[in-house]
MIDREN-340315 format. One record per residue: x, y, z of N, C-alpha, C in turn; residue in three letters. Coordinates in steps of 0.001 Angstrom, whole numbers, plus 500000, padded with zeros to 6 digits. Example, Ala and Ser with C-alpha at 12.3 -4.5 7.8 and 13.67 -1.06 7.14 Angstrom:
BEGIN
(rec (513190 494310 507800) (512300 495500 507800) (513200 496700 507800) 'ALA'),
(rec (512850 497750 507080) (513670 498940 507140) (512900 500030 507870) 'SER'),
! end
This chain:
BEGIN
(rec (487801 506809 498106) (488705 505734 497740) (490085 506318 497459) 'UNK'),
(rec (490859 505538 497781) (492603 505883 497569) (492809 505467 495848) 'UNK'),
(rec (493809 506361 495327) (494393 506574 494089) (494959 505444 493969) 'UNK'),
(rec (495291 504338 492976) (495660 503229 492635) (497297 503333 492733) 'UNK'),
(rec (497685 504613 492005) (498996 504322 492320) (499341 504655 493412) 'UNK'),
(rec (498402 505114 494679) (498791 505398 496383) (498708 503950 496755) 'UNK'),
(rec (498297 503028 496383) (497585 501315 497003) (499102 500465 496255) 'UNK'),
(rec (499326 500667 495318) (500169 500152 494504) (501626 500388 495672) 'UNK'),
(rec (502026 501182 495711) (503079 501773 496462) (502975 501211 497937) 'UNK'),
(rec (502052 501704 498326) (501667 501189 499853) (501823 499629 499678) 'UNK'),
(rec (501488 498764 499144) (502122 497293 498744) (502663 496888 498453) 'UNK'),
(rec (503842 497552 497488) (505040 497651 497534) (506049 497369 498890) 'UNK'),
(rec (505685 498899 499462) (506250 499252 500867) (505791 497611 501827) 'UNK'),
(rec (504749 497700 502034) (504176 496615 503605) (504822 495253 502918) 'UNK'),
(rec (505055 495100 501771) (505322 493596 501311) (507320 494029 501196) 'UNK'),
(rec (507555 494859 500790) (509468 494847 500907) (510222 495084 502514) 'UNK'),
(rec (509040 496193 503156) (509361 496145 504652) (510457 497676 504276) 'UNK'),
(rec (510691 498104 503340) (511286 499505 502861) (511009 500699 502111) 'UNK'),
(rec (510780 501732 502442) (510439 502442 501139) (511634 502213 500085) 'UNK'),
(rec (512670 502493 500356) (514086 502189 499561) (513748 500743 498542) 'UNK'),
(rec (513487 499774 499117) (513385 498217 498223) (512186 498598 497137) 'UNK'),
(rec (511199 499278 498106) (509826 499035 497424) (510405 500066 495799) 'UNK'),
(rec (510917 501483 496392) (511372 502638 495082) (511835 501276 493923) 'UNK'),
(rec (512448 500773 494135) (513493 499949 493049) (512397 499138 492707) 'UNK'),
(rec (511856 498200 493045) (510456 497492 492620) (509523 498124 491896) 'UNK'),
(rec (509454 499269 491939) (508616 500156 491514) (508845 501209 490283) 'UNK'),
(rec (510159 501106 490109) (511074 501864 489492) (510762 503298 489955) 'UNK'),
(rec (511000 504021 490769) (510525 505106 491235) (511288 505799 492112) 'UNK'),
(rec (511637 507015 492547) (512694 507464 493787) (511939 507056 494888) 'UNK'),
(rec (513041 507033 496096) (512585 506769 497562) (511978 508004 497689) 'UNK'),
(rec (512018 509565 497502) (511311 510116 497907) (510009 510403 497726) 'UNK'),
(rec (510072 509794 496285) (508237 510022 495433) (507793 508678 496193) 'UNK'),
(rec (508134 507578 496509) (507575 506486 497945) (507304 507549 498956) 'UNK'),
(rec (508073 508038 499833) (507833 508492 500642) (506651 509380 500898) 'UNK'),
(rec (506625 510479 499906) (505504 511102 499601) (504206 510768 499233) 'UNK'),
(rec (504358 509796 498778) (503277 508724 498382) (502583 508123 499768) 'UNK'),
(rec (503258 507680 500379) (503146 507098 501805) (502487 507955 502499) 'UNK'),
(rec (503153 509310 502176) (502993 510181 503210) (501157 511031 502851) 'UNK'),
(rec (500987 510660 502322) (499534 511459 501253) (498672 510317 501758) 'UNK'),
(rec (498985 509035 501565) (498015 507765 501967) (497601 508148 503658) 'UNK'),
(rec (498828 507891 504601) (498479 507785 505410) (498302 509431 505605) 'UNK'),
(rec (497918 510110 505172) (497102 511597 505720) (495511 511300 505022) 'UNK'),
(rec (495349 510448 503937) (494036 510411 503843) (493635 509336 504365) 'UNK'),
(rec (494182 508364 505042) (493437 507506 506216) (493410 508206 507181) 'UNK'),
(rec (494118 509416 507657) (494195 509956 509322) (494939 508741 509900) 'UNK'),
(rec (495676 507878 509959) (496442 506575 510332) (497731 506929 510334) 'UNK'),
(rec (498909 506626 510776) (500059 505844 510506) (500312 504705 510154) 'UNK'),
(rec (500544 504381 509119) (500471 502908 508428) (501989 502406 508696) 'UNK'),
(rec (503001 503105 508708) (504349 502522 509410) (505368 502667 510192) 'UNK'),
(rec (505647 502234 511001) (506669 502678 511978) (508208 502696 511435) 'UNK'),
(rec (508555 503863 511119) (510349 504183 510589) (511190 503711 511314) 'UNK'),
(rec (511503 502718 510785) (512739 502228 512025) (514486 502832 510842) 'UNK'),
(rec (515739 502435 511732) (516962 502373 511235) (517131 502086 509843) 'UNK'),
(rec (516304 500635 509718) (516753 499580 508737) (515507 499104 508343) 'UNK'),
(rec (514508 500108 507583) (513307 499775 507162) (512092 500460 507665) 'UNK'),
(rec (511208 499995 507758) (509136 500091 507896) (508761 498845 508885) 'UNK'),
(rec (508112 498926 509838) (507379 497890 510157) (506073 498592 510005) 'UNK'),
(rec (504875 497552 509805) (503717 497691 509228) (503085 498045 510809) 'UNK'),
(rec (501813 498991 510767) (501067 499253 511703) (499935 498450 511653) 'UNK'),
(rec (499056 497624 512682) (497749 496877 512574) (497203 498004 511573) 'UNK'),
(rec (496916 498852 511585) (496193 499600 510858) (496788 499532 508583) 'UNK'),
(rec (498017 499265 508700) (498375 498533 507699) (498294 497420 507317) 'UNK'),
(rec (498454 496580 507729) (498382 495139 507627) (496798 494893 507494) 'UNK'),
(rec (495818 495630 507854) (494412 495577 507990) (493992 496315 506463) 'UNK'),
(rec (494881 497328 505877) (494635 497945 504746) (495181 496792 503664) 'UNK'),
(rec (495961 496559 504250) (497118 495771 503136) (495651 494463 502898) 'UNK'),
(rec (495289 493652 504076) (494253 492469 503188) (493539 492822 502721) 'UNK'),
(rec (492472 494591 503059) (491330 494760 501744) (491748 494794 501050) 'UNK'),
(rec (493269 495863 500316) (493760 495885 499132) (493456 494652 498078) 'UNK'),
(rec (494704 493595 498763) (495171 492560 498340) (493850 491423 498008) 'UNK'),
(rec (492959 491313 498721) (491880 490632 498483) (491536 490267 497559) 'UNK'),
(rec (490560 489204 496878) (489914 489111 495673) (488424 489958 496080) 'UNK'),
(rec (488286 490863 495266) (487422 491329 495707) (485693 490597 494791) 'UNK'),
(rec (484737 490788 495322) (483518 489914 495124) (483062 491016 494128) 'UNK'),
(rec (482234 490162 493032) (481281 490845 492236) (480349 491769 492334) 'UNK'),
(rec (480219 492662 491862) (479065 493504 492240) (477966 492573 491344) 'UNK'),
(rec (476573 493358 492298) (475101 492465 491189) (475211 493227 489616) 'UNK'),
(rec (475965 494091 489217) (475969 494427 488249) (477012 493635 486994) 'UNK'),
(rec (478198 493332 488101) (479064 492785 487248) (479314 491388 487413) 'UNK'),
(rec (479113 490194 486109) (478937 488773 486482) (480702 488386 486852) 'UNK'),
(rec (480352 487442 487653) (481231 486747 487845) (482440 486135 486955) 'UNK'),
(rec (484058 486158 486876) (484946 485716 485707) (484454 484695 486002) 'UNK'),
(rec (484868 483426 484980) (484990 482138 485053) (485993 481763 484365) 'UNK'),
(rec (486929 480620 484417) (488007 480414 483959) (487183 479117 483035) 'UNK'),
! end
């Protein structure tokens, strides 16, 4: 499993479309993003974004990480269900 603050960042990034926007959202330098980025996608073996001029575009292989992330994820049989 990926480090929370590697998932955190990486959603940052795929949802601002920048490492630069996401750093400031995050309160964090663009380069500790970058590095961050750069550690994720070496422990997927993936490229999760394409560097353009003026930003990140997301790779299928991101956008595919980005909905497990983001998901509600389901109960385990161990752990009951919230209820509001």
């Amino acid at each position: 499993m990926y480090g929370l603050n590697l998932l955190r960042t990486f959603l940052a990034v795929h949802r601002a479309g920048s490492f630069t926007a996401a750093a400031s959202l995050l309160g964090l330098s663009q380069p500790t993003v970058t590095a961050q980025i750069r550690a994720l996608e070496q422990q997927t073996a993936r490229e999760l974004f394409e560097r353009r001029p003026r930003g990140v575009v997301p790779t299928p292989a991101a956008d595919e990480l980005a909905v497990r992330v983001a998901a509600p994820s389901t109960p385990s049989p161990r752990q009951p269900a919230i209820r509001p």
